[in-house]
N, C-alpha and C positions, 0 to 999 in steps of 0.2 A: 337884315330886317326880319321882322316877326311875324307870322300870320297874320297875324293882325291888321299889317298893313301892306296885303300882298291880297289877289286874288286867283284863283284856277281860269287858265286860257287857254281855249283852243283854238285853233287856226289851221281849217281843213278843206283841202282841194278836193275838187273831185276824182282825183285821183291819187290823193296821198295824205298825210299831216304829215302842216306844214312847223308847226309849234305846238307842243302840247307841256303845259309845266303850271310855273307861278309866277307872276307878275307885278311889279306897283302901280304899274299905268301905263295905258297903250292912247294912241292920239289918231286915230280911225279917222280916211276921208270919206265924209257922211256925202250922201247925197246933194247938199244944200249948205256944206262947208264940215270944217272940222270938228269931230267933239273925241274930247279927251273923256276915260273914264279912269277912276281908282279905286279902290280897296272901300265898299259896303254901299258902292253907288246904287240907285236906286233903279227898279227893273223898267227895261226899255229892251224896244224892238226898233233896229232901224236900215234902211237901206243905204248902202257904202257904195260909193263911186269910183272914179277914179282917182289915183293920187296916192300917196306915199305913207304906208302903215306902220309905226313904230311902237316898237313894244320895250320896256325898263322892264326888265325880270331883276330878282332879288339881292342878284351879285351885283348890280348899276351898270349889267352890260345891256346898250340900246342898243336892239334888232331891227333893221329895215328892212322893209317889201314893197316893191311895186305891186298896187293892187288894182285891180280891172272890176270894176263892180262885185258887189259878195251883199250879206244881209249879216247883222249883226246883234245876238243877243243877250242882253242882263240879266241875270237873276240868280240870289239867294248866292251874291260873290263870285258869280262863273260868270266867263264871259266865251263864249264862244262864236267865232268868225266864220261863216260859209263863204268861200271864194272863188269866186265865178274865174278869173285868172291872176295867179299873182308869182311873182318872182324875186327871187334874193335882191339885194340894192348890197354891195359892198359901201366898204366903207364906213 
């Protein structure tokens, strides 16, 4: 896939990054239910809850996390993740 339809994501603990790369769409558990974002979505700040964070990077390989609360923000095609606790999900 082509920039174009890809975005810059990070995904940072406070003690490490967790994911830093390119993405076509990740499915974020929002505070108040799930919200999916993709390639040129429009700028938002949101608070993330609990529940399971998956991210489609550019090869179609899906990343899973368990995620423990984090804050979540859009813009100008980056999307970066702050995570309050989150861990690998095989599979």
């Amino acid at each position: 896939m082509s920039g174009e339809s890809s975005f810059d994501l990070s995904i940072i603990a406070h003690d490490r990054i967790v994911f830093e790369g390119k993405a076509t769409s990740i499915v974020a558990p929002g505070a108040y239910g799930y919200l999916g974002v993709m390639a040129r979505h429009r700028p938002m700040i949101a608070s993330l809850g609990r529940g399971t964070l998956t991210v489609l990077d550019e090869s179609g390989h899906a990343g899973r996390w368990a995620l423990n609360q984090g804050v979540m923000e859009v813009v100008a095609n980056t999307v970066t993740i702050l995570a309050e606790d989150i861990q690998s999900v095989s599979g």
